[in-house]
PDB file of N, CA, C, O and CB in Angstrom:
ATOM      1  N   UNK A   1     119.180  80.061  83.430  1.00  0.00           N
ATOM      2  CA  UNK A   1     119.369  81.469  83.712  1.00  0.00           C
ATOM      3  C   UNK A   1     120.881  81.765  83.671  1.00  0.00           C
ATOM      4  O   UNK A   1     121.699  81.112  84.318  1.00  0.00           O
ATOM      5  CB  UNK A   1     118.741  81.855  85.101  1.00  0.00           C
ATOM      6  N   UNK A   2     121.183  82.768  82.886  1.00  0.00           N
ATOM      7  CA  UNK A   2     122.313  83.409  82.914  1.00  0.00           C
ATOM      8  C   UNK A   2     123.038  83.510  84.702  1.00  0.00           C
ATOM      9  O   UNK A   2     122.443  83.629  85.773  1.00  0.00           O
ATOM     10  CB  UNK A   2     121.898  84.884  82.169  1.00  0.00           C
ATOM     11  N   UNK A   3     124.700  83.389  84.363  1.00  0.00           N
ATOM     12  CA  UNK A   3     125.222  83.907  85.820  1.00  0.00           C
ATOM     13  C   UNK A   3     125.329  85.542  85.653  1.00  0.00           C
ATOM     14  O   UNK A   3     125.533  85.975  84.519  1.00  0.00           O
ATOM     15  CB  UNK A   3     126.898  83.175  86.273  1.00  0.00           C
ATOM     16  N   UNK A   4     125.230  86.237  86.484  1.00  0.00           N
ATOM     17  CA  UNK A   4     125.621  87.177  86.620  1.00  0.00           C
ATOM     18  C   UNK A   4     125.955  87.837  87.891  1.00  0.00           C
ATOM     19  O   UNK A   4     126.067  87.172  88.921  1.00  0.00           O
ATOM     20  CB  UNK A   4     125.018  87.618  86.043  1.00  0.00           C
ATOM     21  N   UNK A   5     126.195  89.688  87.861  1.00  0.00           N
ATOM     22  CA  UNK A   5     127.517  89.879  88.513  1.00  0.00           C
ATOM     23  C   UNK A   5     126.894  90.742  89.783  1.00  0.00           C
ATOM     24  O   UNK A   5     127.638  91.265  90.612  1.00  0.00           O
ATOM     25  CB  UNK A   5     128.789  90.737  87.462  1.00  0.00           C
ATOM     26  N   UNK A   6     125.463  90.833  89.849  1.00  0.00           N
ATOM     27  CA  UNK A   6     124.607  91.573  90.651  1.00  0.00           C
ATOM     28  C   UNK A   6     125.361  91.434  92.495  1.00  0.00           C
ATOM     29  O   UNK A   6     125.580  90.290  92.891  1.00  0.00           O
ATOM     30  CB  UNK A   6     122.854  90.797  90.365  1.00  0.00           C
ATOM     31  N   UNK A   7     125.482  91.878  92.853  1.00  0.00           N
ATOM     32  CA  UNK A   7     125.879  92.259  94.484  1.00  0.00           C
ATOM     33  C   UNK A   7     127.232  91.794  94.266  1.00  0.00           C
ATOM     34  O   UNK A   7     127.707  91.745  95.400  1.00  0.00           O
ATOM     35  CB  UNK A   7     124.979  91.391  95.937  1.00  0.00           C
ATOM     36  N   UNK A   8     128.371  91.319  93.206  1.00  0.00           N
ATOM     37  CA  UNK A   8     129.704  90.833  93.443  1.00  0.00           C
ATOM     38  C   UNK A   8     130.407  92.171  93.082  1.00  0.00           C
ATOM     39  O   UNK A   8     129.941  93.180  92.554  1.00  0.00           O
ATOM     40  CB  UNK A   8     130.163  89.455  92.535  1.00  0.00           C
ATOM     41  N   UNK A   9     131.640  91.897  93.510  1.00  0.00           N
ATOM     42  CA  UNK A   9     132.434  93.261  93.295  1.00  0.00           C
ATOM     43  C   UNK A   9     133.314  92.888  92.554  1.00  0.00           C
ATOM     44  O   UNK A   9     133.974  91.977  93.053  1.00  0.00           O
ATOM     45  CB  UNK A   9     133.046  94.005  94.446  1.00  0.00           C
ATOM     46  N   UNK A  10     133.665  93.228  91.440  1.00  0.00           N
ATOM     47  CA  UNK A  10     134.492  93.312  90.230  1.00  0.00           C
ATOM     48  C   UNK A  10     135.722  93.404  89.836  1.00  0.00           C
ATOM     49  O   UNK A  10     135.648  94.263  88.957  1.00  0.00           O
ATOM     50  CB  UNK A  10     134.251  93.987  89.773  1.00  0.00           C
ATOM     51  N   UNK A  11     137.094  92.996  89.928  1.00  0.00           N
ATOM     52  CA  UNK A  11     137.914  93.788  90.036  1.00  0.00           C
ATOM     53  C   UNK A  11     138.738  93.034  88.859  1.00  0.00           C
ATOM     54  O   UNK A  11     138.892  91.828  88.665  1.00  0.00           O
ATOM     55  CB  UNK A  11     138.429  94.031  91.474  1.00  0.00           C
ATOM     56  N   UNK A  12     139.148  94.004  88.239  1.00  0.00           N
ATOM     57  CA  UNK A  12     139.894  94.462  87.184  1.00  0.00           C
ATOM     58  C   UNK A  12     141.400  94.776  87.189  1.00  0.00           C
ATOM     59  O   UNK A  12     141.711  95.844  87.717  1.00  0.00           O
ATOM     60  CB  UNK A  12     139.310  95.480  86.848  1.00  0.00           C
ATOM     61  N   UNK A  13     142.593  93.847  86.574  1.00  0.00           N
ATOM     62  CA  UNK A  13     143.563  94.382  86.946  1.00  0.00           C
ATOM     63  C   UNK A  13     144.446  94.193  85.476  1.00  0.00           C
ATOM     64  O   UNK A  13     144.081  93.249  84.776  1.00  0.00           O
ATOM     65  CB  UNK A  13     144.055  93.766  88.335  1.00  0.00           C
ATOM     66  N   UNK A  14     145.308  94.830  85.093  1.00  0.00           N
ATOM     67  CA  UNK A  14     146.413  94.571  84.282  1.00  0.00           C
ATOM     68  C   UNK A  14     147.029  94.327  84.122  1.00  0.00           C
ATOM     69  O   UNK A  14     147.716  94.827  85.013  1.00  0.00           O
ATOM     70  CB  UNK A  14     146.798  94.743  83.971  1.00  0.00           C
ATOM     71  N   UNK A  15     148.051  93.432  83.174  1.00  0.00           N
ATOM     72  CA  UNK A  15     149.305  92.788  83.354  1.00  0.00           C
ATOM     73  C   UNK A  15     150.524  94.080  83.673  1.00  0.00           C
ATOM     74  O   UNK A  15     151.430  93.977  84.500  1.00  0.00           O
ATOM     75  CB  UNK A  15     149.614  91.828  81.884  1.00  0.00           C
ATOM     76  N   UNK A  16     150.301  95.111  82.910  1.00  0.00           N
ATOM     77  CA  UNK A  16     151.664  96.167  83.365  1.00  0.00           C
ATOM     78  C   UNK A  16     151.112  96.434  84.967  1.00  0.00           C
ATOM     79  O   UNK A  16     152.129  96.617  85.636  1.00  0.00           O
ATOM     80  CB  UNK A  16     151.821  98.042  82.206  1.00  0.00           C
ATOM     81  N   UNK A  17     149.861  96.530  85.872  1.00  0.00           N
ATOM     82  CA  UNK A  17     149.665  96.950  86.667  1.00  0.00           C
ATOM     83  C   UNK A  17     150.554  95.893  87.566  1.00  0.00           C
ATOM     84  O   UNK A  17     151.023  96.287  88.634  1.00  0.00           O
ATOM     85  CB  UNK A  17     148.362  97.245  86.729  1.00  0.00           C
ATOM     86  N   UNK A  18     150.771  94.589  87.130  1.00  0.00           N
ATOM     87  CA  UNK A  18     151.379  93.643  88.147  1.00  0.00           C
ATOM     88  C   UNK A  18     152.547  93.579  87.588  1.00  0.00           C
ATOM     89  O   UNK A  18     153.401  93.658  88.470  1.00  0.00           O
ATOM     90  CB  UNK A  18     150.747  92.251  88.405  1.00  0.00           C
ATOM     91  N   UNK A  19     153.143  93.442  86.246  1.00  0.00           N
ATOM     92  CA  UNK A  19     154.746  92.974  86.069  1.00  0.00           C
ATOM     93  C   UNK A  19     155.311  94.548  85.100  1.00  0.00           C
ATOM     94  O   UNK A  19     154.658  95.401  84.501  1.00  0.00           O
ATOM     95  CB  UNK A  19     154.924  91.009  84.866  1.00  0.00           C
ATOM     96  N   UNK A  20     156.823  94.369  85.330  1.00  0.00           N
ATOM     97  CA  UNK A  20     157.206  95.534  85.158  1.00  0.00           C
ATOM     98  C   UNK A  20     157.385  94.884  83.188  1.00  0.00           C
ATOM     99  O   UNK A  20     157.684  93.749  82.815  1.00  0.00           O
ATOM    100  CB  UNK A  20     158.729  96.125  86.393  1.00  0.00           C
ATOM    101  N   UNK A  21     157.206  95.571  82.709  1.00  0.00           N
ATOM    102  CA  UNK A  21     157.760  95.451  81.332  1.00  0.00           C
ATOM    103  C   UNK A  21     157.951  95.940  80.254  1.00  0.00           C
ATOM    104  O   UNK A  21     157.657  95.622  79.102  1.00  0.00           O
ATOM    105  CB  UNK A  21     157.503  94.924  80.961  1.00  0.00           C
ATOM    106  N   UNK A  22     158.508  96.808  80.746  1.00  0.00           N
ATOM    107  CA  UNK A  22     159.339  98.356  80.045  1.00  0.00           C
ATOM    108  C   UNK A  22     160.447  97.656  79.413  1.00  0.00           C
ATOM    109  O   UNK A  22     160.624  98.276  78.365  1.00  0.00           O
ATOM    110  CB  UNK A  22     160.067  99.759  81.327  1.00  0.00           C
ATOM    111  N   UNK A  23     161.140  96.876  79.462  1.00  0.00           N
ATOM    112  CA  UNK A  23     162.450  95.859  78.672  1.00  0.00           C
ATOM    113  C   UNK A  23     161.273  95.389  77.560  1.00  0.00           C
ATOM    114  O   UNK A  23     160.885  96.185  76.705  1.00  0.00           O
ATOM    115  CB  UNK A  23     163.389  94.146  79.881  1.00  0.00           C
ATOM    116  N   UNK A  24     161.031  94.766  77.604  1.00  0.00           N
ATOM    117  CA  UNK A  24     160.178  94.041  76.739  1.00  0.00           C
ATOM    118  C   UNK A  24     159.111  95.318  75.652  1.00  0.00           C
ATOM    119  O   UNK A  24     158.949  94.863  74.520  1.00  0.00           O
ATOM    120  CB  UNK A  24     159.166  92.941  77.921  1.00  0.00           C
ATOM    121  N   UNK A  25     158.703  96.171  75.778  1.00  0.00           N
ATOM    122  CA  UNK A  25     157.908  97.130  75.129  1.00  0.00           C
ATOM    123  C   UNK A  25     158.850  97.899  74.219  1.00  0.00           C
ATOM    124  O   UNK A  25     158.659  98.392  73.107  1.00  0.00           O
ATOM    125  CB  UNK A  25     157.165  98.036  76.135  1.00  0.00           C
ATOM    126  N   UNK A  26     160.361  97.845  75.326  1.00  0.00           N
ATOM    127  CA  UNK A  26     161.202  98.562  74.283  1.00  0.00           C
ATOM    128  C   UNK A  26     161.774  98.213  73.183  1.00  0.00           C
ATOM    129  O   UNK A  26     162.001  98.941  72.216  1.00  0.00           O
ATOM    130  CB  UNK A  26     162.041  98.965  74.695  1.00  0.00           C
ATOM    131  N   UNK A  27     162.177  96.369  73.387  1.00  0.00           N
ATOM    132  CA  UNK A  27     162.457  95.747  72.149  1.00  0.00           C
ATOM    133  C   UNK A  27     161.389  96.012  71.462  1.00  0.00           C
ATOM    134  O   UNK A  27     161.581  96.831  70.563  1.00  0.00           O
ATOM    135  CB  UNK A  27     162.755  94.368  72.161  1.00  0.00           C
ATOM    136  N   UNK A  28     159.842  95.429  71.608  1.00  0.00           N
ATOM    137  CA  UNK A  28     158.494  95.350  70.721  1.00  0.00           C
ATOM    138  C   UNK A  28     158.807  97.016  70.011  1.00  0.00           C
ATOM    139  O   UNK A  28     158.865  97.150  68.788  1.00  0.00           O
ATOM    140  CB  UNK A  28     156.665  95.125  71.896  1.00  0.00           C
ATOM    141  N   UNK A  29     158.946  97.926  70.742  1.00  0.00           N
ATOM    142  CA  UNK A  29     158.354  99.258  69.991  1.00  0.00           C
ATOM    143  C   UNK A  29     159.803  99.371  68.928  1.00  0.00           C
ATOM    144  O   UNK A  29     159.767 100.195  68.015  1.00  0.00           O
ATOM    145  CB  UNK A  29     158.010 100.953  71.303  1.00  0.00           C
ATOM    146  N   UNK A  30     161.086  98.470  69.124  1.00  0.00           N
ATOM    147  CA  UNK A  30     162.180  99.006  68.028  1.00  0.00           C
ATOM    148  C   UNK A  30     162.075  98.555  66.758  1.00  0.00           C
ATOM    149  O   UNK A  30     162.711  98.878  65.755  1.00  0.00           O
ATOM    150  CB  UNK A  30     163.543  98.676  68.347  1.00  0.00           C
ATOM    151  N   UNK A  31     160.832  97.441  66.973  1.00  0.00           N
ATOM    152  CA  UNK A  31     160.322  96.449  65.641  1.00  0.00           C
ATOM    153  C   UNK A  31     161.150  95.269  65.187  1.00  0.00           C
ATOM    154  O   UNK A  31     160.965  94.571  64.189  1.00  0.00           O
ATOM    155  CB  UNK A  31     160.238  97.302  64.300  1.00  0.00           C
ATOM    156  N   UNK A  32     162.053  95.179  66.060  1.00  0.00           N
ATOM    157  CA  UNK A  32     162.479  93.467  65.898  1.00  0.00           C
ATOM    158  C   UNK A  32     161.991  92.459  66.503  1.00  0.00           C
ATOM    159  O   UNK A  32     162.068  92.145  67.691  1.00  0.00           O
ATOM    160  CB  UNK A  32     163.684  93.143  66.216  1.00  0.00           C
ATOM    161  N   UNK A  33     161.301  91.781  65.329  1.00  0.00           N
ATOM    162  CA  UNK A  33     160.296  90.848  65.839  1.00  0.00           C
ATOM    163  C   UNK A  33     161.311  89.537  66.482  1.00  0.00           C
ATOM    164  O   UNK A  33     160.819  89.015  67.482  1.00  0.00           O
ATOM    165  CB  UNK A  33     159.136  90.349  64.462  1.00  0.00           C
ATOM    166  N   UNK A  34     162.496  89.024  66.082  1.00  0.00           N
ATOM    167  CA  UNK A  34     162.912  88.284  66.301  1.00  0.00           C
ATOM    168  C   UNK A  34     163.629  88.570  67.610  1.00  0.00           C
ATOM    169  O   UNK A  34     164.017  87.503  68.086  1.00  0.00           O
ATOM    170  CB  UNK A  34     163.361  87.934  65.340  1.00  0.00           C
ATOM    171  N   UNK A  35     164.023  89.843  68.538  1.00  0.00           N
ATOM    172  CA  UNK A  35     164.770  89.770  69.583  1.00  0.00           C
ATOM    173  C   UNK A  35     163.441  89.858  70.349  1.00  0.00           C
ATOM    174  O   UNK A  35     163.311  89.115  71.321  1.00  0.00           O
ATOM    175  CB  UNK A  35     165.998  90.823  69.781  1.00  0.00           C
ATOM    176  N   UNK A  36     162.745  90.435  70.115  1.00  0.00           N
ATOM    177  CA  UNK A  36     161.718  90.196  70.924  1.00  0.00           C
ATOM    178  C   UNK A  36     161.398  88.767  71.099  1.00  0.00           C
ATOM    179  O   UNK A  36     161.424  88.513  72.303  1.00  0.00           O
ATOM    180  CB  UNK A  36     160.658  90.878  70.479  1.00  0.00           C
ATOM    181  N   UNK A  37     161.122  87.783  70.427  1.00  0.00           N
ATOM    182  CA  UNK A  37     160.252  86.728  70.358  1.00  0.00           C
ATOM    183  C   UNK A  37     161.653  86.362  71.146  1.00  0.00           C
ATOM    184  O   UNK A  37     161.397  85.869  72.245  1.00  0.00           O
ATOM    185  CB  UNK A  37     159.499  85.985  68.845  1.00  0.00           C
ATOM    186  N   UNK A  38     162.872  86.455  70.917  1.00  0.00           N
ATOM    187  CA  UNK A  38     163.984  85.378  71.884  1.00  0.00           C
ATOM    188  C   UNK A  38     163.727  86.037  73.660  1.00  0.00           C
ATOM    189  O   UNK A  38     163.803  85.463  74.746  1.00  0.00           O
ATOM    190  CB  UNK A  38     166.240  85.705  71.206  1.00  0.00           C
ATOM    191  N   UNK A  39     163.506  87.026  73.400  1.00  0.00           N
ATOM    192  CA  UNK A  39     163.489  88.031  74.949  1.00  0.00           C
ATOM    193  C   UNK A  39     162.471  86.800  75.674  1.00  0.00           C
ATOM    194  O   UNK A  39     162.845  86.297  76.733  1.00  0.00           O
ATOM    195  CB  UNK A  39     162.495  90.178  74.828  1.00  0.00           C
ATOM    196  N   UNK A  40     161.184  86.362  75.039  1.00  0.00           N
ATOM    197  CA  UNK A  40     160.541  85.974  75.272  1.00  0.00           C
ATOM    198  C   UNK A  40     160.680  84.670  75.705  1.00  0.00           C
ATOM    199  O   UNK A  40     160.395  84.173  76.795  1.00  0.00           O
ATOM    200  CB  UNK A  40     160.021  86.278  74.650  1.00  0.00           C
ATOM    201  N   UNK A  41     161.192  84.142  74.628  1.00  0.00           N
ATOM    202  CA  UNK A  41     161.764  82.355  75.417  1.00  0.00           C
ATOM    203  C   UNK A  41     162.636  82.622  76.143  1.00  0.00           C
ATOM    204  O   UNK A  41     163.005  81.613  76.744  1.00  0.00           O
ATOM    205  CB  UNK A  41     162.496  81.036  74.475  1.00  0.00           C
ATOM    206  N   UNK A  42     163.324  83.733  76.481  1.00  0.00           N
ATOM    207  CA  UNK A  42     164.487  82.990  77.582  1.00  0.00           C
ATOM    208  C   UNK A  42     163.446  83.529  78.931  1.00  0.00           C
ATOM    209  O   UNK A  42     163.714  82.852  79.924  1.00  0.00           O
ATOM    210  CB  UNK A  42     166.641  83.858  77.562  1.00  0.00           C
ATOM    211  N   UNK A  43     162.562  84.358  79.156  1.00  0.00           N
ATOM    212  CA  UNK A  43     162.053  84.367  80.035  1.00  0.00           C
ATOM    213  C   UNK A  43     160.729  83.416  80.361  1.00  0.00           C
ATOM    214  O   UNK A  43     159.909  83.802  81.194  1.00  0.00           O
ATOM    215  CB  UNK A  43     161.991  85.469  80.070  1.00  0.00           C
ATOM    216  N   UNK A  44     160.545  82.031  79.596  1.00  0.00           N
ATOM    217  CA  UNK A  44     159.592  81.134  79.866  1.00  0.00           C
ATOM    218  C   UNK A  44     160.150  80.540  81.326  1.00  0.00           C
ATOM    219  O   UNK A  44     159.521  79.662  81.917  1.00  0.00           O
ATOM    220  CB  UNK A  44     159.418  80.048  78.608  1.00  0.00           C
TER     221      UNK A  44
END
């Protein structure tokens, strides 16, 4: 038998709902793929 979700409560959340990342959307939306992708390793 399948698990399912009957009497559990659900909750749903988003990564912008938890981390701020308006820096990061702004490189992505200027279309440099490469400062983006470095934005990215220095924040590993």
């Amino acid at each position: 038998m399948p698990a399912t979700l009957d009497d559990k409560l659900v909750v749903a959340i988003s990564s912008r709902a938890l981390f701020d990342l308006e820096e990061e959307n702004q490189v992505f939306d200027a279309g440099d793929a490469q400062a983006y992708m470095q934005l990215q390793l220095e924040r590993l």
